[in-house]
Backbone as XML, in Angstrom:
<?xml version="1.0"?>
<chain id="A" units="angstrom">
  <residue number="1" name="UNK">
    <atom name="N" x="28.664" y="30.503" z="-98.807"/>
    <atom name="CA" x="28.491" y="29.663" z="-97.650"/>
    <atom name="C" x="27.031" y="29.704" z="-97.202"/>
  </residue>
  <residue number="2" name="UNK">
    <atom name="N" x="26.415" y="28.516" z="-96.742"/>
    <atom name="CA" x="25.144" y="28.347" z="-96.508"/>
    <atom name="C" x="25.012" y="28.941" z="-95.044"/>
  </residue>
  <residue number="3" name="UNK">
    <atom name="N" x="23.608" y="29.460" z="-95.146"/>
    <atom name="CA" x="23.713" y="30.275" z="-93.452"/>
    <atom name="C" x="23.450" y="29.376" z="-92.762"/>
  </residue>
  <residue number="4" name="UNK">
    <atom name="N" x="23.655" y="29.040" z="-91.472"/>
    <atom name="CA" x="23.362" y="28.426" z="-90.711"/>
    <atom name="C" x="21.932" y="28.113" z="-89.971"/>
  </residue>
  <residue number="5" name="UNK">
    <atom name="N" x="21.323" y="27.051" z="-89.789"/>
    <atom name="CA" x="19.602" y="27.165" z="-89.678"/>
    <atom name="C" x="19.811" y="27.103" z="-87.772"/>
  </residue>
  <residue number="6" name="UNK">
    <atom name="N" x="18.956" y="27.591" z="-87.492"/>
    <atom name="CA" x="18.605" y="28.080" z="-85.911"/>
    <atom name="C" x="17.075" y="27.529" z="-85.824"/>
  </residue>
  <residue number="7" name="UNK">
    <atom name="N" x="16.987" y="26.870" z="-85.180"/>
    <atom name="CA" x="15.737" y="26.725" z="-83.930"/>
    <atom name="C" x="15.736" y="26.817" z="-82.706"/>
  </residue>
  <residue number="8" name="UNK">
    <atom name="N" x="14.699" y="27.712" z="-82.259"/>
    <atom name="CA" x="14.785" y="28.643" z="-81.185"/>
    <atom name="C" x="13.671" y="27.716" z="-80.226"/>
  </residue>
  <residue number="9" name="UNK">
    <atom name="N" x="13.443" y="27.069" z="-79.550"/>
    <atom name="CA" x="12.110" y="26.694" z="-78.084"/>
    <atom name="C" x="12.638" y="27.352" z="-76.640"/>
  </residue>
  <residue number="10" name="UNK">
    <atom name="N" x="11.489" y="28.225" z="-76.762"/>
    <atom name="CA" x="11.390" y="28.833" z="-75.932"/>
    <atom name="C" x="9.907" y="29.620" z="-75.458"/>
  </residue>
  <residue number="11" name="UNK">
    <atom name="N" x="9.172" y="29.364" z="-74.096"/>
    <atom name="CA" x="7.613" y="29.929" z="-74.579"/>
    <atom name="C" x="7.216" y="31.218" z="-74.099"/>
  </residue>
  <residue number="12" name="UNK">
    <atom name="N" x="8.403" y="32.288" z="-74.346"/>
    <atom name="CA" x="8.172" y="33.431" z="-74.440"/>
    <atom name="C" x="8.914" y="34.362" z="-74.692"/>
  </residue>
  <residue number="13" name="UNK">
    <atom name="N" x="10.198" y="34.246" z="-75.246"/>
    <atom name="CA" x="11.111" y="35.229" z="-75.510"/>
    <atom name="C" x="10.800" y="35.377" z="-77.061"/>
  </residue>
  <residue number="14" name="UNK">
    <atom name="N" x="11.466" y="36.836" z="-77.478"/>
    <atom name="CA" x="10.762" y="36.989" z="-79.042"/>
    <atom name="C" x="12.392" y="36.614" z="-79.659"/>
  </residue>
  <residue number="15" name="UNK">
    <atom name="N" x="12.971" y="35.726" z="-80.151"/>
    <atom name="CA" x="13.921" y="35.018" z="-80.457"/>
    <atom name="C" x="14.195" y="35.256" z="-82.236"/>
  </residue>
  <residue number="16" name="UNK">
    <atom name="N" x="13.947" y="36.274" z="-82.605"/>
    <atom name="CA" x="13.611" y="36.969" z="-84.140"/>
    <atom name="C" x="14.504" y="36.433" z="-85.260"/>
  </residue>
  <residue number="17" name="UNK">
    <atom name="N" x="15.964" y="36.074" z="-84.355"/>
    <atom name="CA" x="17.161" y="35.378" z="-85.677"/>
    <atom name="C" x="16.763" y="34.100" z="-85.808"/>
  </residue>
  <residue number="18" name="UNK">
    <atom name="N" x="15.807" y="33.604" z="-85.112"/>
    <atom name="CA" x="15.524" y="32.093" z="-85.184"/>
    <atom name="C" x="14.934" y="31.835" z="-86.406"/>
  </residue>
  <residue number="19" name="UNK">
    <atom name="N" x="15.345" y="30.648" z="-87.241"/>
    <atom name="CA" x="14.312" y="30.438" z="-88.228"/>
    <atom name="C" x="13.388" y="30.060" z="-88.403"/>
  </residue>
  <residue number="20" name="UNK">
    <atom name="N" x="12.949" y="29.297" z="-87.283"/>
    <atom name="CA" x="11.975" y="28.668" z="-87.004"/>
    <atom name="C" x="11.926" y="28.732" z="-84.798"/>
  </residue>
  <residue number="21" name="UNK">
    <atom name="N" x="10.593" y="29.157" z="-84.100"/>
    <atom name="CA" x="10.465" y="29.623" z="-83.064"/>
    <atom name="C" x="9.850" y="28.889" z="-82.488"/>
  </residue>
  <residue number="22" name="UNK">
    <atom name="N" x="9.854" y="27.698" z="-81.637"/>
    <atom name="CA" x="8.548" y="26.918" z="-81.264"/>
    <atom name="C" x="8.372" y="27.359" z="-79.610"/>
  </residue>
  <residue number="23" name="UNK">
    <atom name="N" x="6.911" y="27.427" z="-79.297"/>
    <atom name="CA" x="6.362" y="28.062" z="-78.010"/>
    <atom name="C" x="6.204" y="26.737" z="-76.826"/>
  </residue>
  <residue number="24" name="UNK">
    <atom name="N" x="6.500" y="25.615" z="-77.430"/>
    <atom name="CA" x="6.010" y="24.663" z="-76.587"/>
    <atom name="C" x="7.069" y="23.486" z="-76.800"/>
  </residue>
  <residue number="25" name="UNK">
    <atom name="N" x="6.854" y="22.141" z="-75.552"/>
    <atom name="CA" x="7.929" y="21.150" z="-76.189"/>
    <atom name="C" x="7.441" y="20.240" z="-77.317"/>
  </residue>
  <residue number="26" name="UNK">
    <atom name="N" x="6.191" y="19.870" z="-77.121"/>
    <atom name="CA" x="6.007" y="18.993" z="-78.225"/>
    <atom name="C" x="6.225" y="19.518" z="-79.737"/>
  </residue>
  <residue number="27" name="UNK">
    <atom name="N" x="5.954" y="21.234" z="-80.308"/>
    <atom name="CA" x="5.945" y="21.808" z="-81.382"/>
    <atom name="C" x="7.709" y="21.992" z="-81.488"/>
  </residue>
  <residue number="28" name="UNK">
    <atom name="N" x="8.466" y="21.792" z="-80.450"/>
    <atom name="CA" x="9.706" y="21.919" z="-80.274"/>
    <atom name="C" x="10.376" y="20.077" z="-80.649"/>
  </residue>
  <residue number="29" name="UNK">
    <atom name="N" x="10.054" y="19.424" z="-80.465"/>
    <atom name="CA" x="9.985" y="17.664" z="-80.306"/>
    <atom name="C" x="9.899" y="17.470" z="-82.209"/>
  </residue>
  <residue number="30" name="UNK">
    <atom name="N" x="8.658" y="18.122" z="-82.211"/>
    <atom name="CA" x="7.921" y="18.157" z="-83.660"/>
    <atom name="C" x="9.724" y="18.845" z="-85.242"/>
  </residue>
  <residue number="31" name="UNK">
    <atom name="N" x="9.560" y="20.037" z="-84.236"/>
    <atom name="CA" x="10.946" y="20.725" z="-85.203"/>
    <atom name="C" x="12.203" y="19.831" z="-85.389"/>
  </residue>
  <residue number="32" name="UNK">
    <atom name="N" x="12.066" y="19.693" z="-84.473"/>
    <atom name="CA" x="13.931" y="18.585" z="-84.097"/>
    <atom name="C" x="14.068" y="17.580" z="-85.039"/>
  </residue>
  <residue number="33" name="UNK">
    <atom name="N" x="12.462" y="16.665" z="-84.791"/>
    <atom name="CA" x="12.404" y="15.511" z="-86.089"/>
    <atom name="C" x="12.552" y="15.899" z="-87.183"/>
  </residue>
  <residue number="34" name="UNK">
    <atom name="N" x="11.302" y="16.668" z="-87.477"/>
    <atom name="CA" x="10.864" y="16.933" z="-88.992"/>
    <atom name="C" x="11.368" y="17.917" z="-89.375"/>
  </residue>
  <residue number="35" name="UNK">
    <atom name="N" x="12.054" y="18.757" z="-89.237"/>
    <atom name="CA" x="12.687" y="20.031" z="-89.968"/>
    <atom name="C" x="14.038" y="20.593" z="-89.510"/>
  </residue>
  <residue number="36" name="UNK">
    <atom name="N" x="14.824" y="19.064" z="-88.987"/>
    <atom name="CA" x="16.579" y="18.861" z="-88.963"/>
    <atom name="C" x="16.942" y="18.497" z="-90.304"/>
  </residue>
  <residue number="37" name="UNK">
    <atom name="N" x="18.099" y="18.824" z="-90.360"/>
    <atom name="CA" x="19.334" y="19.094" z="-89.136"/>
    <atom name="C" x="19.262" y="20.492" z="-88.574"/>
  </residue>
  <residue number="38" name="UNK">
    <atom name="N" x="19.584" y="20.656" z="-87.842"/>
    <atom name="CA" x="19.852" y="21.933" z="-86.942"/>
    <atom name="C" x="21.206" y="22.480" z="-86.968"/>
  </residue>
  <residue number="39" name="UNK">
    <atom name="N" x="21.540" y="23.756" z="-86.911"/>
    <atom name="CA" x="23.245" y="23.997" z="-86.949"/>
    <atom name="C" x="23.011" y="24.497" z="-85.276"/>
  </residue>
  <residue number="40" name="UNK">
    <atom name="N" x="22.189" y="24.977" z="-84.698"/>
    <atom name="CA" x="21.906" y="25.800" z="-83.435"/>
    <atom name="C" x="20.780" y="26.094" z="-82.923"/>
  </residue>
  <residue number="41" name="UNK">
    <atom name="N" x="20.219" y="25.276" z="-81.533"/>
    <atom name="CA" x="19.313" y="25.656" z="-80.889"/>
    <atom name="C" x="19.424" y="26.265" z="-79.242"/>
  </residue>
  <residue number="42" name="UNK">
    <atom name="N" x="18.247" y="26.935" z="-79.781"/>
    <atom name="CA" x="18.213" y="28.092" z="-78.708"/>
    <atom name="C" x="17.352" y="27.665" z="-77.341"/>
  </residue>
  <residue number="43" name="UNK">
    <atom name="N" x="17.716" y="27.198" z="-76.420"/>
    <atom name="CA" x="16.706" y="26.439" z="-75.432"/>
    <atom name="C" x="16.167" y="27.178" z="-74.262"/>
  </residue>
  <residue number="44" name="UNK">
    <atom name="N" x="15.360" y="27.120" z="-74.116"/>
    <atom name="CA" x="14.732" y="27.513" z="-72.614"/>
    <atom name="C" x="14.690" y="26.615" z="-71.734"/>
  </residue>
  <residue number="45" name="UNK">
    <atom name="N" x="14.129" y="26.704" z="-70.638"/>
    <atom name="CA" x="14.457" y="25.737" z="-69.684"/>
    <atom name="C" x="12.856" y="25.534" z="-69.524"/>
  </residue>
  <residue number="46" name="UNK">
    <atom name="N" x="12.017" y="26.751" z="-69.080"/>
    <atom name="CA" x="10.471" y="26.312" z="-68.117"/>
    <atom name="C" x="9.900" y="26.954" z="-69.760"/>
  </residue>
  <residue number="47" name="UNK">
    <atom name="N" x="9.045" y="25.750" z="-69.903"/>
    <atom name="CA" x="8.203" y="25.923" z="-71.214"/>
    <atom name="C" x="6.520" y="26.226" z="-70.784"/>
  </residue>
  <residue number="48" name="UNK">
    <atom name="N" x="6.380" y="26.599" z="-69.968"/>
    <atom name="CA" x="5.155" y="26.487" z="-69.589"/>
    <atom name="C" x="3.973" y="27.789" z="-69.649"/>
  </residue>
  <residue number="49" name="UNK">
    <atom name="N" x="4.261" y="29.016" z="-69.850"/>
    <atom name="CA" x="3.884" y="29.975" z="-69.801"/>
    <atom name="C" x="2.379" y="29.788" z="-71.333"/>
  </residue>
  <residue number="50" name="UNK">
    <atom name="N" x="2.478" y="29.201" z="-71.950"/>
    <atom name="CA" x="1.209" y="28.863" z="-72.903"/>
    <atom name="C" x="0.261" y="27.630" z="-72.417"/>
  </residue>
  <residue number="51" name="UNK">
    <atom name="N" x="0.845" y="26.929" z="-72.328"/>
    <atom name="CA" x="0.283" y="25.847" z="-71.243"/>
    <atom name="C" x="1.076" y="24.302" z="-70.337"/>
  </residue>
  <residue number="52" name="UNK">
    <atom name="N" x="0.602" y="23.783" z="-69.209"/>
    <atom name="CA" x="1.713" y="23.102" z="-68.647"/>
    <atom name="C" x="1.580" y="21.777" z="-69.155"/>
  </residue>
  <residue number="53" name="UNK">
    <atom name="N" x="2.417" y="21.338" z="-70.094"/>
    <atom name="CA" x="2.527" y="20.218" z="-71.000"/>
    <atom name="C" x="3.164" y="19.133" z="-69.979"/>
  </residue>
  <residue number="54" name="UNK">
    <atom name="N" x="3.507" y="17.751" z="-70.068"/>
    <atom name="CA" x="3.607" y="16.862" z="-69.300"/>
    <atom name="C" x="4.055" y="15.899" z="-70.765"/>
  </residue>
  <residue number="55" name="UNK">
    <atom name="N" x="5.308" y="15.581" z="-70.579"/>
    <atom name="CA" x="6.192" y="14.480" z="-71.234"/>
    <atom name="C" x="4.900" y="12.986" z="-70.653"/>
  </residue>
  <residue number="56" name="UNK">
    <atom name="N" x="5.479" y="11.438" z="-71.544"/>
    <atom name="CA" x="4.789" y="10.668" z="-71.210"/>
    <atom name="C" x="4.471" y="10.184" z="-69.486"/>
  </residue>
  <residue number="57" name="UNK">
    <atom name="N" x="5.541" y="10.436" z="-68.900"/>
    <atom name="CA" x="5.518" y="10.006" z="-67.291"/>
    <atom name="C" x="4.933" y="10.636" z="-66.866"/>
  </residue>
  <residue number="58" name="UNK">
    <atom name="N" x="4.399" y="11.648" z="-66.969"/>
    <atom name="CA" x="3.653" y="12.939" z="-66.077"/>
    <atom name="C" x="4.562" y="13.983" z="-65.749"/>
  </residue>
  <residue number="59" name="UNK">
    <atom name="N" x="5.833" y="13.761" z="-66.043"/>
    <atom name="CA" x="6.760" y="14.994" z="-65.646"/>
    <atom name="C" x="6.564" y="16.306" z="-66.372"/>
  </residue>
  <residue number="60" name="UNK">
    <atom name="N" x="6.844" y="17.394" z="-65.962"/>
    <atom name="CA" x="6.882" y="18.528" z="-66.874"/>
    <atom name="C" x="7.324" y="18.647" z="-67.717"/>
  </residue>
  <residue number="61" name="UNK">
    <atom name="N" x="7.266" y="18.884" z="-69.075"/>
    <atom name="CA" x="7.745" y="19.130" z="-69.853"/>
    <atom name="C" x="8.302" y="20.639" z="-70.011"/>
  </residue>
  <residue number="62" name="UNK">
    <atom name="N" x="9.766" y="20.233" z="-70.137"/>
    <atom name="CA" x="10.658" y="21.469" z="-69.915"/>
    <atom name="C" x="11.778" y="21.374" z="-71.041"/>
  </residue>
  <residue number="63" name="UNK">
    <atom name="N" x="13.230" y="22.173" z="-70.765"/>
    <atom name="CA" x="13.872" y="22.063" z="-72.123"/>
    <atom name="C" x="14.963" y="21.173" z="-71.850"/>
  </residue>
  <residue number="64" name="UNK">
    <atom name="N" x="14.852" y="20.948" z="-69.697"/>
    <atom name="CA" x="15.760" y="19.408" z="-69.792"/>
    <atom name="C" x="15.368" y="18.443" z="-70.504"/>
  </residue>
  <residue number="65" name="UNK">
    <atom name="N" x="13.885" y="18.173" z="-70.606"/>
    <atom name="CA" x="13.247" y="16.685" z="-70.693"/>
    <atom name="C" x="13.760" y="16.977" z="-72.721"/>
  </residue>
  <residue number="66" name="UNK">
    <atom name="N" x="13.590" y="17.744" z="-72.887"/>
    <atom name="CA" x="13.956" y="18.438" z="-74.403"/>
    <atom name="C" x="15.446" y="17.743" z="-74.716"/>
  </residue>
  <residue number="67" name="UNK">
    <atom name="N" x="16.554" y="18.060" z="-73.776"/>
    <atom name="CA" x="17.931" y="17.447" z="-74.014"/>
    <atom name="C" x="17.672" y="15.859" z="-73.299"/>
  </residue>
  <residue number="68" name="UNK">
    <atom name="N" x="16.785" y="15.624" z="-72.559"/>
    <atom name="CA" x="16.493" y="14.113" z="-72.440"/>
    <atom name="C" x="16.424" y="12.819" z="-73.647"/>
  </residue>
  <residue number="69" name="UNK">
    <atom name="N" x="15.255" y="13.904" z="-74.352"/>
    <atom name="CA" x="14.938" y="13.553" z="-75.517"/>
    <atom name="C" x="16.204" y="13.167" z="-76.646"/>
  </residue>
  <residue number="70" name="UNK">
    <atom name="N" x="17.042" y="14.231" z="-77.006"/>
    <atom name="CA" x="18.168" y="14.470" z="-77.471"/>
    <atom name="C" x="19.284" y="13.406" z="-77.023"/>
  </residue>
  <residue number="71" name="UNK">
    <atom name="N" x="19.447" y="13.160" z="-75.810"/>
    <atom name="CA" x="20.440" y="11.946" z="-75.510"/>
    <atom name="C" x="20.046" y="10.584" z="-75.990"/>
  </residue>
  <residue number="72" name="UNK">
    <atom name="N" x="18.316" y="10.671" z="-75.931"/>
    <atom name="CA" x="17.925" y="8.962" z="-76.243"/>
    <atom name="C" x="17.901" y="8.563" z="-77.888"/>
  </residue>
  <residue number="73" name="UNK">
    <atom name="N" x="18.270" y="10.089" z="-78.478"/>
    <atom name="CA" x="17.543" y="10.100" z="-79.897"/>
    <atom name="C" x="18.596" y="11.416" z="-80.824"/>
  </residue>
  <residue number="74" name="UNK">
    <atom name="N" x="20.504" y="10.692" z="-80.433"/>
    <atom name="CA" x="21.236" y="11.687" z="-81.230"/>
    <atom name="C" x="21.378" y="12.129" z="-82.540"/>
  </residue>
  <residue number="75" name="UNK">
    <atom name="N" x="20.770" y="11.301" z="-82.982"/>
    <atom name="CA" x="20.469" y="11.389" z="-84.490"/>
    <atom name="C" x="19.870" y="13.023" z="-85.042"/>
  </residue>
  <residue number="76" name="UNK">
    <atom name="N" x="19.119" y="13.627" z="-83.990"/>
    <atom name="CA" x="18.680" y="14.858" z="-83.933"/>
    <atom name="C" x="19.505" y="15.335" z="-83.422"/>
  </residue>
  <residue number="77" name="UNK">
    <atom name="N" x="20.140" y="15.879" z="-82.689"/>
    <atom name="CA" x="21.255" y="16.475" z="-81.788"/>
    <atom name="C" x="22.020" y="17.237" z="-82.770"/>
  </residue>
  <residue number="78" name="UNK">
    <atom name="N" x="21.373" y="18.776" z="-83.003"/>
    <atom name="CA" x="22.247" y="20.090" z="-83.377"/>
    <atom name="C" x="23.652" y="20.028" z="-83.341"/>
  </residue>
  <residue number="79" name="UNK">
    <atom name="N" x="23.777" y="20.873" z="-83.964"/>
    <atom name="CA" x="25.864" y="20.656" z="-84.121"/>
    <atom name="C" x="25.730" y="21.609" z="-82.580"/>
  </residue>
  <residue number="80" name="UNK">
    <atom name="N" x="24.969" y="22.835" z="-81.990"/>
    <atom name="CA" x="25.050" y="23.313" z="-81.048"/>
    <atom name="C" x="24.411" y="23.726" z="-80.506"/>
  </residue>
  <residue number="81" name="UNK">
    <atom name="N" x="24.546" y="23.954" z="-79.434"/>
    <atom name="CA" x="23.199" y="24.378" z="-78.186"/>
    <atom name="C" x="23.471" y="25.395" z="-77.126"/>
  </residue>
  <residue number="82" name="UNK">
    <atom name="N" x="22.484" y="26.225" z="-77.033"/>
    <atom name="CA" x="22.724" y="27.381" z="-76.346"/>
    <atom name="C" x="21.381" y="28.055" z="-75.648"/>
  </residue>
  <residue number="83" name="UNK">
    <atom name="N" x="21.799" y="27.980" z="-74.397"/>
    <atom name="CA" x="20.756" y="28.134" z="-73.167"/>
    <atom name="C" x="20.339" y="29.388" z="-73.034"/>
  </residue>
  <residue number="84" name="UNK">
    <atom name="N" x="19.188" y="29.821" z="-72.905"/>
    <atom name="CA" x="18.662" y="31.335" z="-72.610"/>
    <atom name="C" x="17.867" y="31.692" z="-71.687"/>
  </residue>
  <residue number="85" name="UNK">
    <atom name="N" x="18.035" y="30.367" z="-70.621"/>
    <atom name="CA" x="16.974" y="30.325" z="-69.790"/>
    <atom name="C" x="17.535" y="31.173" z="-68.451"/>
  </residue>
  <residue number="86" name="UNK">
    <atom name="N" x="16.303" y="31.398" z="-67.968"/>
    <atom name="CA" x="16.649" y="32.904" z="-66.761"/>
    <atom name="C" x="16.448" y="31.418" z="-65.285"/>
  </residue>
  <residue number="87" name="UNK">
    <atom name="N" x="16.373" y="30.210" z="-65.720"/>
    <atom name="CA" x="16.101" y="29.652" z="-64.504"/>
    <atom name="C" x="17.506" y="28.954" z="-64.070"/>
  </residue>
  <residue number="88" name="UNK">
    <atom name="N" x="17.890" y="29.546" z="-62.760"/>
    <atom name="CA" x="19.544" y="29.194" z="-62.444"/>
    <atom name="C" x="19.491" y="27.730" z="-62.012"/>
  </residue>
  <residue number="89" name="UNK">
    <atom name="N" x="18.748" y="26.965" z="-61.854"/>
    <atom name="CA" x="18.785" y="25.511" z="-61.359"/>
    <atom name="C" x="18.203" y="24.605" z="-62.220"/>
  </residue>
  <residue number="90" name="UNK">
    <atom name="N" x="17.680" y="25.497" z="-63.168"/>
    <atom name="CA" x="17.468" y="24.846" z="-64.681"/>
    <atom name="C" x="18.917" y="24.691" z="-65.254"/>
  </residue>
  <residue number="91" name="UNK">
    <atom name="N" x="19.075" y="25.644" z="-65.237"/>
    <atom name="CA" x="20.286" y="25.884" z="-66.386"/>
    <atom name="C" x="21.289" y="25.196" z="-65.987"/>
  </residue>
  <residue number="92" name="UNK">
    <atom name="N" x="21.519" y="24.791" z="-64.659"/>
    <atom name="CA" x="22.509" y="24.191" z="-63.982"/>
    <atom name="C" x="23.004" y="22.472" z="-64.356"/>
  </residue>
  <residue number="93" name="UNK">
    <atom name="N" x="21.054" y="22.351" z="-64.600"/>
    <atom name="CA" x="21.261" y="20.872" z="-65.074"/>
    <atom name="C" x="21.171" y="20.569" z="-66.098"/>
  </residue>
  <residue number="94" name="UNK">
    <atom name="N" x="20.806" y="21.383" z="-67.306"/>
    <atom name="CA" x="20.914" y="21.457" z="-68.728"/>
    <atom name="C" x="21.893" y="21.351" z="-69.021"/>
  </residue>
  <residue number="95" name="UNK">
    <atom name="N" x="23.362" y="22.344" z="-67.982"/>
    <atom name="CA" x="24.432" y="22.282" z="-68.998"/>
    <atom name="C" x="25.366" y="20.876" z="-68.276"/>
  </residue>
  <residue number="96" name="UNK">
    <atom name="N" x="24.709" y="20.389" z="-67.492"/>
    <atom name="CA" x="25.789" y="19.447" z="-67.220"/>
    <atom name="C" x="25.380" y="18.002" z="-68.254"/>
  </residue>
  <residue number="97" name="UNK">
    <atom name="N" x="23.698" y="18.074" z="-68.747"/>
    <atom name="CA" x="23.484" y="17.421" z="-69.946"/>
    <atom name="C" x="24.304" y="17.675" z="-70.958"/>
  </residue>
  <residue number="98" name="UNK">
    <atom name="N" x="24.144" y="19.063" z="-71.238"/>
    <atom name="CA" x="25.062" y="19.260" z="-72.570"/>
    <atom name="C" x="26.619" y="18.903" z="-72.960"/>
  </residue>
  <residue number="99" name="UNK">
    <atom name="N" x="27.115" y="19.066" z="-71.647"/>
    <atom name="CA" x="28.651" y="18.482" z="-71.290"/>
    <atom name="C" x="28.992" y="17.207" z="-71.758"/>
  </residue>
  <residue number="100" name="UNK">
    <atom name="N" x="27.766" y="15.922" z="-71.465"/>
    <atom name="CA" x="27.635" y="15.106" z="-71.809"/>
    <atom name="C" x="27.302" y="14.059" z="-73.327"/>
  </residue>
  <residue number="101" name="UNK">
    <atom name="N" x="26.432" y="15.550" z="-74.113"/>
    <atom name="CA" x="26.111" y="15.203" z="-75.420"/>
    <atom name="C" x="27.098" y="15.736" z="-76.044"/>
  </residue>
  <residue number="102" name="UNK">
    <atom name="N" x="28.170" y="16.855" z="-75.517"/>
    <atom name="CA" x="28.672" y="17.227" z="-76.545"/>
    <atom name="C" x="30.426" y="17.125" z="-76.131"/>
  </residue>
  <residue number="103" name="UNK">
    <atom name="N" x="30.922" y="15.913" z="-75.754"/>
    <atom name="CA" x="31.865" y="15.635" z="-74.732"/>
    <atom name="C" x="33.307" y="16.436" z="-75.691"/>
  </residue>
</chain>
């Protein structure tokens, strides 16, 4: 049985089972396209701790705008997703995204 591939975004936890680890959203944006399918990603919520990136509108780029991305563009969309973020009002609205992508 083939192991299962993991990508981990997150910009500071050391995430070691991941097969691939991205520190930021766009290098995270970058993985999703070019080096899916995904069986499981590992999300953070506040990506900002390397530097504060900004999606096209000026919004922050975070790991909602990450499952934003993911709703407009399922074709990428991991068989699963799993939150590691320490932010409780992050996480709050991530998973009610995820509820949604993964009905």
């Amino acid at each position: 049985m083939a192991k299962e591939r993991i990508l981990a975004i997150d910009d500071c936890r050391e995430l070691s089972f991941a097969h691939v680890l991205c520190r930021t959203y766009r290098d995270g944006i970058a993985a999703l396209t070019l080096m899916g399918p995904w069986d499981i990603l590992y999300l953070d919520h506040d990506l900002g701790a390397l530097d504060r990136q900004t999606v096209g509108n000026g919004e922050e780029a975070t790991g909602y705008k990450i499952l934003c991305f993911l709703e407009e563009n399922p074709q990428y969309l991991p068989k699963k997703i799993e939150l590691v973020t320490s932010n409780p009002v992050g996480r709050i609205k991530m998973l009610d995204l995820i509820k949604k992508l993964y009905p």
